[in-house]
C-alpha positions as CSV (number, residue, x, y, z in Angstrom):
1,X,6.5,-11.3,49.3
2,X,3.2,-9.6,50.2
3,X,0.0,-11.6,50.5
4,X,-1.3,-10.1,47.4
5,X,1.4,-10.7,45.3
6,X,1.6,-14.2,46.6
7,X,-2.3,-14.6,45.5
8,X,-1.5,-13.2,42.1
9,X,1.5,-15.6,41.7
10,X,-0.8,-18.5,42.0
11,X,-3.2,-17.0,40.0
12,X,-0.7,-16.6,37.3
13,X,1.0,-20.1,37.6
14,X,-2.7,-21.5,37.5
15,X,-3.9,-19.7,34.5
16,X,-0.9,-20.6,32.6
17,X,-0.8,-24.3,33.1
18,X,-1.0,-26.3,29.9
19,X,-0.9,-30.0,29.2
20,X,2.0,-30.3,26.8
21,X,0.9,-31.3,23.1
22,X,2.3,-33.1,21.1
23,X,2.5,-31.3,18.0
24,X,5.7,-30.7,15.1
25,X,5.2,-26.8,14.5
26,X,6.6,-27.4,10.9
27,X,3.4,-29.1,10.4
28,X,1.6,-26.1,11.1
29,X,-1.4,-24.9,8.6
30,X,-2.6,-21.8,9.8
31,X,-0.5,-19.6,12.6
32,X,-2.1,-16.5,14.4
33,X,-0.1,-13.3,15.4
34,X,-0.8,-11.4,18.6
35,X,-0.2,-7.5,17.1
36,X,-3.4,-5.4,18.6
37,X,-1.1,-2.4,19.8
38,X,0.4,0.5,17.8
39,X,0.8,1.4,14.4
40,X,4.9,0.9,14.6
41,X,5.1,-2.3,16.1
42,X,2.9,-3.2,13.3
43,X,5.3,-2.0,10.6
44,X,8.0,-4.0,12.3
45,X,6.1,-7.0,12.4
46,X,5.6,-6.9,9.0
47,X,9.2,-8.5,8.1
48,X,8.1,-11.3,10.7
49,X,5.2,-12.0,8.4
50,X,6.7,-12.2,5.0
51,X,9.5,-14.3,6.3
52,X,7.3,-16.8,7.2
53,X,4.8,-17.1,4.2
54,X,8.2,-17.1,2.3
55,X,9.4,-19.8,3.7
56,X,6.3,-21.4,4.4
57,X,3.7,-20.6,1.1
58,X,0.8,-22.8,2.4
59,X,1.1,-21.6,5.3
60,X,-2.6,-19.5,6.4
61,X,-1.7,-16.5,8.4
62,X,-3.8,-14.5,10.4
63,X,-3.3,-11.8,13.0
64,X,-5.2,-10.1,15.6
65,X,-4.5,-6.2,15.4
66,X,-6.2,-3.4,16.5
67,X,-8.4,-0.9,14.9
68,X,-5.6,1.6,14.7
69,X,-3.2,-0.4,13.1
70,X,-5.1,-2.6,11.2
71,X,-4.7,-0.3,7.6
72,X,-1.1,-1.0,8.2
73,X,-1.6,-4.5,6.8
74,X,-3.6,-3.5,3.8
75,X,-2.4,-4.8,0.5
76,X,-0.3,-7.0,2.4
77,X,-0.1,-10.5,0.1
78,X,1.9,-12.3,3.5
79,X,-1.4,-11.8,5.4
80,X,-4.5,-14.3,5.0
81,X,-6.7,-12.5,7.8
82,X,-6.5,-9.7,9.8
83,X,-9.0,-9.9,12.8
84,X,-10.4,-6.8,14.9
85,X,-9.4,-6.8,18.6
86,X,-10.0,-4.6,21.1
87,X,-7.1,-4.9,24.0
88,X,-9.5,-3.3,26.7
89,X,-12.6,-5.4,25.8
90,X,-12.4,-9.2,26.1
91,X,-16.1,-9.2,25.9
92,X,-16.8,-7.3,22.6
93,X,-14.0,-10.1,21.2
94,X,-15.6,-13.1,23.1
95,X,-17.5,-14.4,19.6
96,X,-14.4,-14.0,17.4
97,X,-12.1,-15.9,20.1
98,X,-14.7,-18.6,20.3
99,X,-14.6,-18.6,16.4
100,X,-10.7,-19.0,16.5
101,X,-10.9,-21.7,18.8
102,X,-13.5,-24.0,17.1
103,X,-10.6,-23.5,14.1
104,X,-8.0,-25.5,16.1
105,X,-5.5,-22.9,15.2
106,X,-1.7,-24.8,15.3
107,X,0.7,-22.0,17.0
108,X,0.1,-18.8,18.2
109,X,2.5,-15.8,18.3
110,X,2.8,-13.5,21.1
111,X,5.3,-10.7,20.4
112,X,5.6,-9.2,24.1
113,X,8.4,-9.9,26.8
114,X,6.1,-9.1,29.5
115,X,3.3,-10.9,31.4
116,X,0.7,-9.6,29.6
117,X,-3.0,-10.7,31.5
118,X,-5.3,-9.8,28.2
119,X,-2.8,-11.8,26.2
120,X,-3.1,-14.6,28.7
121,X,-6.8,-14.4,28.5
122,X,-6.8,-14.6,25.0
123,X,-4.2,-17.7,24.9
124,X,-6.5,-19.4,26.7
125,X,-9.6,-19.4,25.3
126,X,-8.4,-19.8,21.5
127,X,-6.1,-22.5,23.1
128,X,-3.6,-23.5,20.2
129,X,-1.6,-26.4,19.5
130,X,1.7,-24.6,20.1
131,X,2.6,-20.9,21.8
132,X,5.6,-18.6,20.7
133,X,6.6,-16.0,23.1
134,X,9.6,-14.0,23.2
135,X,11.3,-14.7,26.7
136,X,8.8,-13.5,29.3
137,X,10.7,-11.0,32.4
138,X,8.2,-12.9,34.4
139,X,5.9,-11.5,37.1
140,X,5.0,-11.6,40.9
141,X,8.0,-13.4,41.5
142,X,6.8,-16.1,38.9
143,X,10.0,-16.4,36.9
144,X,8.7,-16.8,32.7
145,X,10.2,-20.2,31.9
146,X,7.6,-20.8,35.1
147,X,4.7,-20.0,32.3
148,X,3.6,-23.5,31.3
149,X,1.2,-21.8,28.4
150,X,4.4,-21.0,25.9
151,X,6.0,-23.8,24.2
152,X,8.6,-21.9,23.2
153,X,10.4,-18.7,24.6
154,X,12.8,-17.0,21.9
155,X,15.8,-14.9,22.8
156,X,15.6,-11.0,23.6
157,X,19.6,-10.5,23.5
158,X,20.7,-7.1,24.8
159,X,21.1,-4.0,22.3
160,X,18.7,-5.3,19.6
161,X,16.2,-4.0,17.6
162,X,12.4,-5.0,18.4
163,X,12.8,-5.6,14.3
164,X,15.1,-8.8,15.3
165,X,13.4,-9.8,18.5
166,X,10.5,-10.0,17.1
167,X,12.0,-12.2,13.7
168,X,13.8,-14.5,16.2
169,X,10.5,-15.5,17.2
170,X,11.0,-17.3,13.4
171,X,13.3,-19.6,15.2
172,X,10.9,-23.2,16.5
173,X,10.6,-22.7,12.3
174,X,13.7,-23.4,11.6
175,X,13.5,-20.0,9.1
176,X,16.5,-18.1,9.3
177,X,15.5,-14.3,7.9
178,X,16.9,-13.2,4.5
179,X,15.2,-9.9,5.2
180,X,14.7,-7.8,7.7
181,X,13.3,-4.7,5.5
182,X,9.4,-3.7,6.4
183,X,6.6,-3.9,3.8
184,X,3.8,-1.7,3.3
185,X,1.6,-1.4,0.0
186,X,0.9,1.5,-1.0
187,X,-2.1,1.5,-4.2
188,X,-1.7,2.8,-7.7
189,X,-4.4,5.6,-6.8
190,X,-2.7,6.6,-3.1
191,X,0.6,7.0,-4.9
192,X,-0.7,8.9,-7.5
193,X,-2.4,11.5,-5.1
194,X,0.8,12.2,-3.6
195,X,2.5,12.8,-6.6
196,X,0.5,15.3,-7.7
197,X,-0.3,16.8,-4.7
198,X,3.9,17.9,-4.3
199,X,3.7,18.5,-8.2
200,X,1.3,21.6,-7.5
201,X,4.3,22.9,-5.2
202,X,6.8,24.4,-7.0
203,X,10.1,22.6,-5.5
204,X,13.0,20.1,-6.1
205,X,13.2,18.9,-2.6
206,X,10.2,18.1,-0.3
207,X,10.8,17.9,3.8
208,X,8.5,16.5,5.7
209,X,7.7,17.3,9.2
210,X,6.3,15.4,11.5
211,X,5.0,17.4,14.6
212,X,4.4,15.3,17.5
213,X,4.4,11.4,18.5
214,X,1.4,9.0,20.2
215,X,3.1,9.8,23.3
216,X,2.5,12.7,25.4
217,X,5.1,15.0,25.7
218,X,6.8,14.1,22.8
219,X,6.1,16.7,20.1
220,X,7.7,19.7,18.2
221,X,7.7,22.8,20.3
222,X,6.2,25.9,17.8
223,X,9.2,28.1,18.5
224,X,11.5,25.0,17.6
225,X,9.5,24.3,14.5
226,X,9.2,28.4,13.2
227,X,13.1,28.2,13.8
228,X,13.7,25.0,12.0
229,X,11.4,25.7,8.8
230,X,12.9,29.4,8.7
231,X,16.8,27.9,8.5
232,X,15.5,25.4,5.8
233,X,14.1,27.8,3.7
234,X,17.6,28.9,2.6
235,X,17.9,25.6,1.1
236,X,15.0,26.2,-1.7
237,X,13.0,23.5,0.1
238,X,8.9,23.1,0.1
239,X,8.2,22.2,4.0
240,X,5.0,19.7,4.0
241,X,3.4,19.5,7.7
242,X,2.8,16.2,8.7
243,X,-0.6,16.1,10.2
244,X,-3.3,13.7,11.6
245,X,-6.6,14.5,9.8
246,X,-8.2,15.7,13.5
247,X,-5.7,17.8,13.6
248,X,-5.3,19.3,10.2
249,X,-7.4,22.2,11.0
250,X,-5.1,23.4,13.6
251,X,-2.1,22.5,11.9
252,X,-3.2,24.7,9.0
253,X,-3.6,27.7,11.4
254,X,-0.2,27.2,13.1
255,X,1.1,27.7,9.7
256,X,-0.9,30.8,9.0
257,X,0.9,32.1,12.1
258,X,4.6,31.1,10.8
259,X,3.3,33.0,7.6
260,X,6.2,31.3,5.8
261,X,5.7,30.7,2.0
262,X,7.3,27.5,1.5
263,X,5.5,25.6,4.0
264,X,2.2,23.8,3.3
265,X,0.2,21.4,5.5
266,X,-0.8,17.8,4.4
267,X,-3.6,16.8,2.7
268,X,-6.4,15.0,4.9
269,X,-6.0,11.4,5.1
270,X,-7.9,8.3,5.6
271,X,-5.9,5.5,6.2
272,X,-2.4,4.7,7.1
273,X,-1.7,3.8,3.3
274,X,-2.7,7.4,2.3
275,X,0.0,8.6,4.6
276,X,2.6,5.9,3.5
277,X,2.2,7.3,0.2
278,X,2.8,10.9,0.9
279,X,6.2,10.0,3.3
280,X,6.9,7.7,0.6
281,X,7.3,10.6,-2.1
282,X,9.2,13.1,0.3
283,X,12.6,13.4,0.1
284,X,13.6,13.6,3.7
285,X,11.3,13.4,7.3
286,X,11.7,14.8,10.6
287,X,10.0,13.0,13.4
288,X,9.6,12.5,16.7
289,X,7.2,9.8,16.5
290,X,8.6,6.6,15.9
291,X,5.5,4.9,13.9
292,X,6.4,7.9,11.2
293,X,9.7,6.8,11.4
294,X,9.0,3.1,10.9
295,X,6.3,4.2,7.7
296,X,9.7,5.6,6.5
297,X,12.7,3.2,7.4
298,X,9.8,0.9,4.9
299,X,10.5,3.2,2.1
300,X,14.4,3.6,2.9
301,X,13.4,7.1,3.6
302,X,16.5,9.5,5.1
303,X,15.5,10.5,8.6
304,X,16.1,12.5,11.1
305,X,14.0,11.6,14.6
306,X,14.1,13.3,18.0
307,X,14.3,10.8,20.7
308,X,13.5,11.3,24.5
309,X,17.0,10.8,27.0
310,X,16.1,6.7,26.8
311,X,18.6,4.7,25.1
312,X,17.0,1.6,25.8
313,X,13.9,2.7,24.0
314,X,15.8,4.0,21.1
315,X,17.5,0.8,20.5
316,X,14.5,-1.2,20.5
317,X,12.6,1.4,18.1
318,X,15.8,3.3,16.4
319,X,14.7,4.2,12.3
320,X,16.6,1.9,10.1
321,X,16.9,3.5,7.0
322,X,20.5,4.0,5.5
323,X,20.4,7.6,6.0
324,X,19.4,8.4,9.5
325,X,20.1,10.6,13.0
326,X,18.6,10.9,15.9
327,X,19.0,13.9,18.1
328,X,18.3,13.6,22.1
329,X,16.6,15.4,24.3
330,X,18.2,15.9,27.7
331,X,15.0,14.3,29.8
332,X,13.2,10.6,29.9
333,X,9.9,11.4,29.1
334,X,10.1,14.6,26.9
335,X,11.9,16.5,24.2
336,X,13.0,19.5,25.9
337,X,16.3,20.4,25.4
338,X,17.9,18.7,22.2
339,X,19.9,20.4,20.0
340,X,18.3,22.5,17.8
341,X,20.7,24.0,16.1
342,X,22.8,20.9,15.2
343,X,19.2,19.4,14.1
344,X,19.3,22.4,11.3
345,X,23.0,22.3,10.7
346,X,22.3,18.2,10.2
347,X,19.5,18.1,7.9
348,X,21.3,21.1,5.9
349,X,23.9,18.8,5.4
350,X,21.7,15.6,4.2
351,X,19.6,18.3,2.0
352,X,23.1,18.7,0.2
353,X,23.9,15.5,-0.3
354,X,21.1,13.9,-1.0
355,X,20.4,16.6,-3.9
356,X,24.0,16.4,-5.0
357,X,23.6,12.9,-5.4
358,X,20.2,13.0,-7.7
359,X,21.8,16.0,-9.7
360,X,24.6,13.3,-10.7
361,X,22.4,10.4,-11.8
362,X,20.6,12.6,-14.3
């Protein structure tokens, strides 16, 4: 091992140390989640929190997010507190992690495998009674049962969703999950404005398409999506563009160019809710992002996502509605080269069914 990396593991090992307390995590009055990334692992989480207030009523939950997936938690009646954070900035959070720790908070939960050094940071000053981490990879030869800061290290078993990792972490509770389903709360007036924004579109079966993901080089080619909305149309479907409200503007213009009738952009929206409600009243989404795809799988939405060549990545984040697929692309960090055409033969196919099996209940 280097010098360097030697330095850094004693670095680590030192900023990690903790006296043990002693402390019955059952006994707990207020526990604070670490979630300050993206808007999917926020949607996933949201199973972890309801689990826990279920099982635990009293209980005061807070959680750090971020200011992008903060709105996900809106409405949310498992959540006490939702707290700013900003991952890149220690110093801008320095007065509210100096509030937390005057609060004595009882356990912490940190949802990532890695050694994370902003997380670490954070640990520390708050400094809680208890820490729950799912089972570190460890770091600079520093093996994670080495990590004296977490109390307890939950399973990461091979081949599992993040959706179950992450509710494991339920475990030094004692709570065994009677739900893994996500939540999201979508108002009165946010439904309502999606309803009648597909009522003004004359159609029995709304597709959604979602162009591109967080992730660069994971998005829709133009060609792919002309072909794709072109083979749909034979199925007497209204197309609704899935767009961020940047880039509404320009997704209004590549529609213009496809100069297709049955396809319409989204409306411009403010929050994560307002987009929730809209995915919640289509009948069918195509993604490649997979925070669209979890704001679906909430709503038991069929879906069809396009996945980079990454299997371990698609198991940790795969859509978990009842109806879904998942087409690959041939490359790790792209989408060039899935199937196309058995993307339209597939969705034909769900279109059918899915109308067959509404025409039969009425």
């Amino acid at each position: 091992m280097s010098l360097s990396n030697r330095l850094k593991a004693f670095l680590l090992r030192f900023l990690t140390y903790k006296k043990i307390t002693l402390f019955n995590i059952k006994h707990a009055k207020r526990v604070l989640f670490f979630r300050y990334d993206r808007i999917g692992d926020m949607v996933i989480s949201t199973a972890v929190f309801r689990e826990l207030k279920v099982a635990y009523p009293e209980l005061k939950i807070s959680v750090l997010a971020s200011k992008v997936n903060k709105g996900v938690l809106s409405n949310n009646p498992y959540v006490d507190e939702i707290i700013i954070n900003n991952k890149n900035n220690i110093f801008i959070d320095l007065f509210s992690l100096v509030k937390l720790r005057k609060q004595r908070i009882d356990v912490c939960v940190e949802f990532d495998h890695s050694v994370v050094p902003h997380a670490i940071l954070r640990l520390k000053i708050i400094n809680p009674k208890k820490i729950i981490s799912v089972r570190k990879n460890g770091r600079y030869g520093v093996a994670g049962n080495e990590l004296l800061l977490y109390d307890f290290f939950t399973e990461k078993p091979k081949n599992t969703h993040s959706r179950d990792v992450w509710l494991n972490t339920l475990e030094p509770f004692d709570i065994k999950p009677k739900s893994s389903t996500y939540d999201l709360f979508v108002n009165k007036k946010q439904d309502m404005f999606a309803k009648n924004f597909l009522k003004n579109l004359s159609s029995y079966f709304f597709v959604g398409i979602n162009l591109e993901g967080a992730i660069k080089g994971k998005k829709i080619q133009y060609n792919e999506l002309e072909k794709i909305c072109k083979a749909l149309g034979k199925k007497n479907v209204v197309i609704i563009i899935i767009s961020q409200p940047k880039k509404l503007k320009a997704t209004s213009k590549l529609i213009e160019k496809m100069n297709i009738k049955y396809v319409f952009p989204s409306y411009k929206t403010s929050s994560i809710l307002d987009l929730a409600a809209l995915i919640k009243n289509l009948d069918l989404i195509i993604t490649p992002d997979t925070s669209i795809s979890h704001i679906a799988s909430a709503f038991n939405k069929p879906i069809i996502t396009i996945h980079e060549n990454n299997n371990d990545s698609y198991e940790l984040f795969s859509p978990t509605s009842m109806l879904n697929k998942t087409f690959f692309s041939q490359e790790k960090n792209n989408l060039r080269g899935y199937d196309i055409q058995a993307l339209i033969d597939h969705t034909s196919h769900l279109i059918n069914k899915i109308s067959k099996n509404e025409n039969s209940r009425h």
